[in-house]
Wavefront OBJ file of the C-alpha trace (Angstrom):
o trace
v 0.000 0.000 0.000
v 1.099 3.503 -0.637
v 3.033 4.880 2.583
v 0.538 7.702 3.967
v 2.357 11.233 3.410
v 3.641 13.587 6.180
v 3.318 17.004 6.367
v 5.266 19.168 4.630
v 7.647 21.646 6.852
v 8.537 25.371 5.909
v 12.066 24.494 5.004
v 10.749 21.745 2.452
v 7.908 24.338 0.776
v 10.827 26.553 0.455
v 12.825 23.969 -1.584
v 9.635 22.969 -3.718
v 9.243 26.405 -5.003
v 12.811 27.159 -5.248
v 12.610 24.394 -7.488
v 10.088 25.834 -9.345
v 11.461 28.883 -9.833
v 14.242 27.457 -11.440
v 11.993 25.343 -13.485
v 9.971 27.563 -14.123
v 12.838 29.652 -17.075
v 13.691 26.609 -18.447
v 9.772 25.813 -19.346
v 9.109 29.316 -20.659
v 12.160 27.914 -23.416
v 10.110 25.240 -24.196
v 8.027 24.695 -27.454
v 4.452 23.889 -27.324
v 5.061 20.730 -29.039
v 7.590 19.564 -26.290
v 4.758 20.318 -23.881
v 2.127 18.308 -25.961
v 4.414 15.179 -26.186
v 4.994 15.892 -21.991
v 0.927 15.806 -21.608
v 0.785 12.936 -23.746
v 3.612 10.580 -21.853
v 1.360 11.854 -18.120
v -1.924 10.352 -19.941
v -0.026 7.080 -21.026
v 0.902 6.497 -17.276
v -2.058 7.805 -15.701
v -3.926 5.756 -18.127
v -1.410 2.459 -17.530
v -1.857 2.603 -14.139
v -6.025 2.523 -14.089
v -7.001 -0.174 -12.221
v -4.340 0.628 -9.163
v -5.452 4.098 -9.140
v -9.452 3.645 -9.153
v -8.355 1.124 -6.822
v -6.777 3.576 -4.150
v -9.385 6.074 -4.884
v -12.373 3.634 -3.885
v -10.653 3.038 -0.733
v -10.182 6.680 0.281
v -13.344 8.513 -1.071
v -16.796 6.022 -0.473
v -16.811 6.294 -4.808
v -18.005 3.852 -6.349
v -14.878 2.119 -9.073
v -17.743 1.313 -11.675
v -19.107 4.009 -13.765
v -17.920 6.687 -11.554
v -14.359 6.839 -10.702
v -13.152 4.851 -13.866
v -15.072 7.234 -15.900
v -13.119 10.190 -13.708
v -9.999 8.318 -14.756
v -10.837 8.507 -18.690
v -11.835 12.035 -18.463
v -8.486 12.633 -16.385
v -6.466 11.193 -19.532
v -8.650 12.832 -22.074
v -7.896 16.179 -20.502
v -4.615 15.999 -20.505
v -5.039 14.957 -23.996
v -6.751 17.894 -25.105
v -4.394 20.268 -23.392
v -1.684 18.719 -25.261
v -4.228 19.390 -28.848
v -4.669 23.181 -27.371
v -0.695 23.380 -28.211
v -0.599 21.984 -31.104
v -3.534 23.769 -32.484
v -1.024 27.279 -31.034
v -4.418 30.060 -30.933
v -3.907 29.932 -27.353
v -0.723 31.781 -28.039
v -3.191 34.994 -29.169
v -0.185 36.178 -31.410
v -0.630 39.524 -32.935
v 1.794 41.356 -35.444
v 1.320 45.184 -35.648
v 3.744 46.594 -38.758
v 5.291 49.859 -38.624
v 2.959 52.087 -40.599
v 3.828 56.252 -40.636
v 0.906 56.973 -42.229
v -1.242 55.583 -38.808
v -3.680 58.426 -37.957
v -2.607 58.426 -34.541
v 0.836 59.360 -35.725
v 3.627 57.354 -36.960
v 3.499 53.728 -35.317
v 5.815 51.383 -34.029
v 6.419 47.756 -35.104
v 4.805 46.019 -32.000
v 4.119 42.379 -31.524
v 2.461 40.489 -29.058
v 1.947 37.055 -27.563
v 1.658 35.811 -24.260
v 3.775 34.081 -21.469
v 3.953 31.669 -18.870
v 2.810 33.340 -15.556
v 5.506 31.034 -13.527
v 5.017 28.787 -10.732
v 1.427 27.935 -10.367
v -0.091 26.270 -6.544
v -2.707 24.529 -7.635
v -5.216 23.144 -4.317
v -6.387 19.627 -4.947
v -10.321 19.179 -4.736
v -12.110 16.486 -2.625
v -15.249 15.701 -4.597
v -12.867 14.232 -7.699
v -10.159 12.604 -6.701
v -8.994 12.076 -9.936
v -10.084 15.075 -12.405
v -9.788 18.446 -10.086
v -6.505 16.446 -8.303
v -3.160 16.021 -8.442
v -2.890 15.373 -12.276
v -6.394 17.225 -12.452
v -8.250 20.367 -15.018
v -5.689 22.917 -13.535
v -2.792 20.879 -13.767
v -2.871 19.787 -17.058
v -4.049 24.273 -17.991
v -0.820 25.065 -15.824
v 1.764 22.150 -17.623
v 0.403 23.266 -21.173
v 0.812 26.914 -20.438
v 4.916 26.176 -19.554
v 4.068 26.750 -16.111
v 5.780 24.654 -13.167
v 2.762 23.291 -10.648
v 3.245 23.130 -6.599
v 0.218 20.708 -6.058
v -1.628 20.666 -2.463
v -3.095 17.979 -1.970
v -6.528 17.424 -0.571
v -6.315 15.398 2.592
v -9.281 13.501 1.510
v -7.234 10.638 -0.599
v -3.379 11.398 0.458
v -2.170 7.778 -0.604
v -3.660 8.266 -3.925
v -2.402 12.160 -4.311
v 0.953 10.627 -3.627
v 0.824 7.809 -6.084
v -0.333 10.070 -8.818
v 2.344 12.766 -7.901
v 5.350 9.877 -8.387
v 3.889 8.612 -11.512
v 2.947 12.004 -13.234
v 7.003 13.242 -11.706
v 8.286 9.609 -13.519
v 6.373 10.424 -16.819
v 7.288 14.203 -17.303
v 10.731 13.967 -16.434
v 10.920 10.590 -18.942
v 9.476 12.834 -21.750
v 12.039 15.979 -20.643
v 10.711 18.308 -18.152
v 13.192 19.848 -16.104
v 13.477 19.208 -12.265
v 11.265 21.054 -10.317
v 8.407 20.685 -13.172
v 5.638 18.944 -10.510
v 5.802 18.449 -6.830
v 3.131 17.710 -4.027
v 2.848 19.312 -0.626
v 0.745 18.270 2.089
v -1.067 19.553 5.005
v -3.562 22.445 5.941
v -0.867 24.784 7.078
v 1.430 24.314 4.056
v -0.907 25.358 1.623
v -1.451 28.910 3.153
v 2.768 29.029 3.549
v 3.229 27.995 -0.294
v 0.641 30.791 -0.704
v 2.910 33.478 0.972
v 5.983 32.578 -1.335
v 6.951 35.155 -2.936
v 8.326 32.458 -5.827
v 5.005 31.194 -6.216
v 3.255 33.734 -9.381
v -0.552 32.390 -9.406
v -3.026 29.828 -7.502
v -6.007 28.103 -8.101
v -8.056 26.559 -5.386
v -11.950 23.815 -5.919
v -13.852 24.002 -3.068
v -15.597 25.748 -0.149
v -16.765 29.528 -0.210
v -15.221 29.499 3.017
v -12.014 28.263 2.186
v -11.242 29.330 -0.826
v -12.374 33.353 0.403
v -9.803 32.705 3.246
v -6.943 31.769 0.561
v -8.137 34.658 -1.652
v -7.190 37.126 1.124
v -3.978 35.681 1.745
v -3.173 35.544 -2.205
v -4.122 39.599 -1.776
v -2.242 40.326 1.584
v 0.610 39.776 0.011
v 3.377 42.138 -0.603
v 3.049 41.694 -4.249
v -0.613 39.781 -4.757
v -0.971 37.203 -7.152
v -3.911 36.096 -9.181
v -6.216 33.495 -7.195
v -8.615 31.522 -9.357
v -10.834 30.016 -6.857
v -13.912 28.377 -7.890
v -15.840 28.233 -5.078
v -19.367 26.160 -6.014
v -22.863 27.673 -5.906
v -26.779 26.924 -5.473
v -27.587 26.454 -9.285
v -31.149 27.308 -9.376
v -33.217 25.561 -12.222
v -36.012 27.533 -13.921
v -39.492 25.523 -14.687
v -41.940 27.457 -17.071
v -46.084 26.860 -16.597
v -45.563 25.913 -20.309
v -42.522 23.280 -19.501
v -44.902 21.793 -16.549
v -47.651 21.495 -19.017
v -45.418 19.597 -21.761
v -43.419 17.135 -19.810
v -44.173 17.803 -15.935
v -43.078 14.500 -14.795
v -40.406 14.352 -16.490
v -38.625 17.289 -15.287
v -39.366 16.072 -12.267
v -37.382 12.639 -12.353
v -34.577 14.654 -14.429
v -34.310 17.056 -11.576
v -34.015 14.379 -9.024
v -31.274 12.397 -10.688
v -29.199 15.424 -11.466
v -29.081 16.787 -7.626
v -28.602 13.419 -5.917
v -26.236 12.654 -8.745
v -22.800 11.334 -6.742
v -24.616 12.054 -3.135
v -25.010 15.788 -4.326
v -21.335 16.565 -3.793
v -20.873 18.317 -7.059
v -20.141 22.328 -7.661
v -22.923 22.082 -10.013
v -25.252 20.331 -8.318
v -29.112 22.099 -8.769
v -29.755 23.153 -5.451
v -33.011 24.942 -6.020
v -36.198 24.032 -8.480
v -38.392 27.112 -9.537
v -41.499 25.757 -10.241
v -44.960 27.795 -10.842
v -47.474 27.488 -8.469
v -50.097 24.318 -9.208
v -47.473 22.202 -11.188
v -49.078 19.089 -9.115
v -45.405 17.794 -9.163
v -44.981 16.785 -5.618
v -45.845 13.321 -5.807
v -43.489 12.701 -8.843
v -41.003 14.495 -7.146
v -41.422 12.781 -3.740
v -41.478 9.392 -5.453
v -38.391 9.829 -7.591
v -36.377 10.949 -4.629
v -37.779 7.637 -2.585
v -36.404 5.918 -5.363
v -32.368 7.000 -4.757
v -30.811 4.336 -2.551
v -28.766 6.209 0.318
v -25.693 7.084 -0.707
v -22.443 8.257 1.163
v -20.289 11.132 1.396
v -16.704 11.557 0.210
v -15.733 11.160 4.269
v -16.601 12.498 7.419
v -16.020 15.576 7.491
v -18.014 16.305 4.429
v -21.328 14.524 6.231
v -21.074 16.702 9.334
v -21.214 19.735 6.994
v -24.385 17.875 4.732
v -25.811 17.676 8.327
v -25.616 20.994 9.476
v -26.850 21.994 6.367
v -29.685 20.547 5.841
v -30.615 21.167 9.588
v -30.391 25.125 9.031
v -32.811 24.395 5.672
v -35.172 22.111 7.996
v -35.157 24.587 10.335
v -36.863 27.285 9.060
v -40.558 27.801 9.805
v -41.892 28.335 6.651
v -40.049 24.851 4.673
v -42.346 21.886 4.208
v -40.599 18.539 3.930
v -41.043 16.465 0.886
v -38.819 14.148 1.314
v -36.118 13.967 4.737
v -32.974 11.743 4.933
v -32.431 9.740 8.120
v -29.786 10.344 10.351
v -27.487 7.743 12.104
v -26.268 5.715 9.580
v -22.739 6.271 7.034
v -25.008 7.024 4.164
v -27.605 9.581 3.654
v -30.946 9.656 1.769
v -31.691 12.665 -0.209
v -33.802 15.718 1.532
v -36.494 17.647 -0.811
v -37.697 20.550 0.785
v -40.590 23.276 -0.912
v -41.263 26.816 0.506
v -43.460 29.604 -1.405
v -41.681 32.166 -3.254
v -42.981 35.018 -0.876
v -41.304 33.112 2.286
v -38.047 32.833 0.553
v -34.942 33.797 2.644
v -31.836 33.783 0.588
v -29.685 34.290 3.343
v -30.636 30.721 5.086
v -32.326 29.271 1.966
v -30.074 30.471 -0.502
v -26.940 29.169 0.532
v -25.259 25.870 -1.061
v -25.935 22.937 0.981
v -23.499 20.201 -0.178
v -25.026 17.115 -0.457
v -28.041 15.324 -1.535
v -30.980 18.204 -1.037
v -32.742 20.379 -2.733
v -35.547 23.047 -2.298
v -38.418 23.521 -4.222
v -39.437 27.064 -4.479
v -42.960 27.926 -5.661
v -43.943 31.196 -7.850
v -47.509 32.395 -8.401
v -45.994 34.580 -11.533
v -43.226 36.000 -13.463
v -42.829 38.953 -11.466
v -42.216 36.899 -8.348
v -40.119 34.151 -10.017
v -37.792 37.287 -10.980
v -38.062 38.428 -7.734
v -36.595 35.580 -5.911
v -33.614 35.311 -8.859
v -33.074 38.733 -8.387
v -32.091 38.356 -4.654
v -29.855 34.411 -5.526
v -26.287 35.272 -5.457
v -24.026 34.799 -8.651
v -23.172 30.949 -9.391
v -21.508 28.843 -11.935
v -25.119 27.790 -13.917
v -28.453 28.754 -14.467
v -31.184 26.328 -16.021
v -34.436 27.010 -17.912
v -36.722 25.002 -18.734
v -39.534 25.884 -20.925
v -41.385 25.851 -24.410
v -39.859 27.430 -27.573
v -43.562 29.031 -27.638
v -42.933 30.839 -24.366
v -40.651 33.247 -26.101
v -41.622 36.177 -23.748
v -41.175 34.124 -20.544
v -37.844 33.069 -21.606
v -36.755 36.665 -22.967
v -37.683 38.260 -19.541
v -35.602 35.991 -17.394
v -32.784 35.815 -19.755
v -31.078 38.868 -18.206
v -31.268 37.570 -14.878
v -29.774 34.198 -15.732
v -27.243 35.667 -17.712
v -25.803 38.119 -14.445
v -26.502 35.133 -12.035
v -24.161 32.333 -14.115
v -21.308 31.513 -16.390
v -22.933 29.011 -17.664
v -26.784 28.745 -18.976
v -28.539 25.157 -19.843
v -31.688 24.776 -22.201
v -33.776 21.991 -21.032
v -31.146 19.994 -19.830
v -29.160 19.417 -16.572
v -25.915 21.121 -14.705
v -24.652 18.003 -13.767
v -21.927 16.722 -15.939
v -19.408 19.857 -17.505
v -18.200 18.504 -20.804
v -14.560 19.418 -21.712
v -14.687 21.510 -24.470
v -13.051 24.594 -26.572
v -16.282 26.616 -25.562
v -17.012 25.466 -22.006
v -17.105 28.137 -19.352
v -17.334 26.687 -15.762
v -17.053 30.542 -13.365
v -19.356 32.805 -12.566
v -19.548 35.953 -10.475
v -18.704 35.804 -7.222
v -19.107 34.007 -4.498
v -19.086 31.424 -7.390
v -15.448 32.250 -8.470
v -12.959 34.818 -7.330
v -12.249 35.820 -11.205
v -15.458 35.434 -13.328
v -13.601 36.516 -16.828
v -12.104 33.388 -16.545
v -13.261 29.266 -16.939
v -11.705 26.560 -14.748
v -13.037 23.981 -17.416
v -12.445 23.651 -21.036
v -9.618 24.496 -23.050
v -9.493 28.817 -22.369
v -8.934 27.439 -18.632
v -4.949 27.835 -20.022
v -5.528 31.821 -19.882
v -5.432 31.783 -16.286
v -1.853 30.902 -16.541
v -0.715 33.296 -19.200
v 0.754 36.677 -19.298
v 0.602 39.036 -22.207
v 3.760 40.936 -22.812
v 4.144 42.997 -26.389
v 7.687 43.310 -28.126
v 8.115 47.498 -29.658
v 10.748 47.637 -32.472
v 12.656 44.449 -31.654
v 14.849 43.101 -34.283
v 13.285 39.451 -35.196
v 16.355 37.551 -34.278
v 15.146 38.672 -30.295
v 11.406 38.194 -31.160
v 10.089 34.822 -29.892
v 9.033 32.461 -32.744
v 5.306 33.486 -32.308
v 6.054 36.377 -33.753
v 9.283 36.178 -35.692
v 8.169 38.025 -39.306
v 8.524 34.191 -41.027
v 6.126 32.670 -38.810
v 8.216 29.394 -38.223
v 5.674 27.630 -36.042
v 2.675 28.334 -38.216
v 0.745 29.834 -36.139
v -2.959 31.213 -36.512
v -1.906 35.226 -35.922
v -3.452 38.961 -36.701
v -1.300 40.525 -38.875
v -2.168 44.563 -39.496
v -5.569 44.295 -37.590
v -6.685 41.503 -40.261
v -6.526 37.588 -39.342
l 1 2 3 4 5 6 7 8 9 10 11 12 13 14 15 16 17 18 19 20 21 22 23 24 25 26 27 28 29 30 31 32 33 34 35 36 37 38 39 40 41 42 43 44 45 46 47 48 49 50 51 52 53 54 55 56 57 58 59 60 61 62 63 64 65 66 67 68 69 70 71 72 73 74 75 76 77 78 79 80 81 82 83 84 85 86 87 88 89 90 91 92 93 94 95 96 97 98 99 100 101 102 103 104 105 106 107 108 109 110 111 112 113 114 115 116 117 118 119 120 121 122 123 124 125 126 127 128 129 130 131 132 133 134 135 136 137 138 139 140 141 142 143 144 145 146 147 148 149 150 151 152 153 154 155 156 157 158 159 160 161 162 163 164 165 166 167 168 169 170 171 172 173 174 175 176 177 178 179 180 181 182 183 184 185 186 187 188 189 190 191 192 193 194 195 196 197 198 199 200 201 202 203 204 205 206 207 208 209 210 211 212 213 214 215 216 217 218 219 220 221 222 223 224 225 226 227 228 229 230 231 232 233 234 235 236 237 238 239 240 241 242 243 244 245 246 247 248 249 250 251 252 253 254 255 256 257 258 259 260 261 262 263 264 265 266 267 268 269 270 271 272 273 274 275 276 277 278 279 280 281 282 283 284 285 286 287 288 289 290 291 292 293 294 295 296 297 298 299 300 301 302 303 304 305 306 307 308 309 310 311 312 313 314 315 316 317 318 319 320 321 322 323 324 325 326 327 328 329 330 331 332 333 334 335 336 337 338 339 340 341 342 343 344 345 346 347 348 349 350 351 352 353 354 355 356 357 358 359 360 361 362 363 364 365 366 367 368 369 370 371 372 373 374 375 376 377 378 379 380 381 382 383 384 385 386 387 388 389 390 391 392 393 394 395 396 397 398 399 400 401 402 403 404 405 406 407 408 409 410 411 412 413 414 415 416 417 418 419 420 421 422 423 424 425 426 427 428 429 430 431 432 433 434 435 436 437 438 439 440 441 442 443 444 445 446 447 448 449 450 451 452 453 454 455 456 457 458 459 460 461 462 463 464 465 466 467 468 469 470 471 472 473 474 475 476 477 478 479 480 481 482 483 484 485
């Protein structure tokens, strides 16, 4: 069995980034193609070692091996994989080639190019709910490795023999394909994360998890003498939208659909639906109350993640104007789901309106479209809004579609949050307290840009200029030449 990890002192933090440092201006050299093939040899290992890994996973996280955390181990591989296309593909590079033109009407201009850079050393914070994908070798890993940038990992304390597994095979495959020393490197323990923060080697973070937690690392990124970017994605409620026309249509449906999608994985998803807008009348309770009877109990990733479901859904159950559709029981290692429903006009977003992680919901009922907007109006920001309704209800859909659009990153049509596909257009932010930097995505291939720095090159001869925007174009690069693509 993998050895369980210490904690990691001061003195070895301050080696790890050193490390990184140094790493880090021998990546910036780097082509993207020597990246790509470095992406590629971490999938063929990650992917070698399957059944060892979803093995040690099970163990530490209550997963299930079969769908769940083998299909967490093919996405894993497949976003590396696509990290390594971003490269070769080389948009991500955004290179731009201003000529010198005298006759410019702002007066005479310069030759100036652009492109961007590696930020430097990046800390990424391992998440708990996916031990595989938003880990060690997870989303902001691969974004950080593609963009030339050398990763201090913290791992999540949740699975420490499997972070530490995954940390000597990804180490064994990069440095095999030609990373430098100092490339990758896990550190472990509550207190060293918040000390790797405070480096001053370390250039940019990016944290998974708890408002609470991730606000507190956010301050500290921001106390510093010279702050740092902190992409923190930080989860969210995730309200879904049901039209009178949608009811009408396919009522029981959306019922089932909703259940499955918030007690998907014991509700310990970012994107879990935590609240169904439904109009007053929909007669949906008993589908809704019979699809949740049908979810076996589940349980949480560990302990400390059921204490917090607990408290949870005791401050939901606790206020006097809920009514419980369906309640969990309590005393056992796995957990039932809890459906509550409350009228729009008793809504209280401060108690009701706060993510609950784990498997419950709320049903909120609205007698019109004034008060459904009423109740959206007062949600805070989060990564998705859903709609469902009828392509007849073009009105409806039109007057809530600027209040989804400032609540969410991310807006779903008749479907489900659950499940974020990698893609070249996924966005997975969101205003805050979803994410600490909404003009950025933590999924999908633009989840790179967080690690990039534009600089712009004024009069240099080409010889300096780096081959992104050397006059000949030697890389072939997609580029804006003269304002014109």
């Amino acid at each position: 069995m993998t050895e369980l990890p210490a904690e990691t002192d001061p003195a070895e933090i301050d080696r790890i980034v050193t490390a990184a440092v140094a790493a880090a201006a021998e990546l910036a050299r780097t082509t993207p193609a020597e990246r790509a093939a470095w992406l590629h040899a971490a999938a063929d290992a990650l992917d070698a070692a399957a059944g060892e890994l979803i093995e040690l996973a099970a163990a530490e996280t209550h997963l299930p091996a079969q769908p769940r955390l083998r299909g967490e181990l093919v996405r894993t591989v497949f976003q590396l994989r696509l990290f390594a296309e971003v490269l070769t593909d080389g948009e991500f590079l955004r290179a731009t080639v201003d000529h010198a033109d005298p006759a410019w009407p702002m007066g005479p201009r310069p030759d100036i190019r652009r492109t961007v850079v590696p930020i430097g050393p990046v800390l990424v914070f391992a998440a708990s709910n996916f031990p595989l994908t938003l880990s060690v070798a997870g989303h902001d890993t691969a974004a950080a490795l593609a963009a030339g940038c050398p990763v201090v990992l913290k791992a999540h304390p949740g699975h420490p023999r499997l972070s530490a597994r995954v940390r000597d095979l990804l180490v064994a495959a990069l440095t095999g394909a030609g990373a430098p020393a100092g490339t990758f490197e896990n550190i472990y323990g509550v207190e060293a994360g918040a000390v790797a923060l405070r480096h001053p080697g370390v250039e940019a973070a990016s944290f998974t998890g708890s408002e609470a937690g991730g606000r507190a690392l956010f301050d500290i990124a921001n106390a510093r003498p010279r702050p740092i970017p902190f992409y923190g994605e930080l989860g969210s409620v995730n309200p879904v939208v049901v039209t009178p026309g949608a009811v009408a249509a396919r009522g029981p449906e959306i019922a089932t659909g909703y259940v499955g999608s918030f007690t998907l994985g014991a509700g310990q998803f970012c994107t879990k639906p935590g609240l169904l807008l439904l109009p007053a009348g929909h007669g949906l309770d008993e589908a809704l109350t019979a699809a949740v009877k049908a979810v076996p109990a589940q349980q949480m990733l560990n302990d400390r993640i059921a204490a917090g479901f607990r408290s949870g859904v005791t401050r939901l159950d606790d206020h006097p104007a809920v009514t419980v559709l369906a309640a969990t029981e309590w005393g056992a290692d796995a957990y039932l789901p809890t459906l509550l429903k409350v009228a729009a006009a008793d809504f209280a977003p401060d108690t009701l309106g706060r993510e609950c992680f784990g498997p419950a919901s709320i049903v909120i009922e609205y007698r019109d479209i004034g008060e459904l907007r009423s109740v959206l109006e007062e949600l805070d920001p989060g990564l998705t809004a859903t709609v469902h309704a009828e392509r007849d209800e073009a009105d409806t859909v039109h007057a809530l579609l600027p209040t989804l659009t400032r609540l969410a990153g991310r807006l779903i049509w008749n479907g489900w949050p659950t499940g974020i596909t990698l893609s070249w257009a996924q966005q997975h932010g969101g205003p805050y307290p979803a994410t600490t930097a909404p003009t950025f995505t933590s999924m999908g291939t633009a989840a790179i840009d967080r690690f990039l720095r534009p600089v712009a090159w004024q009069d240099f001869p080409d010889e300096f200029l780096p081959p992104a925007l050397q006059e000949a174009n030697p890389w072939q690069l997609p580029r804006r030449i003269d304002g014109k693509r």
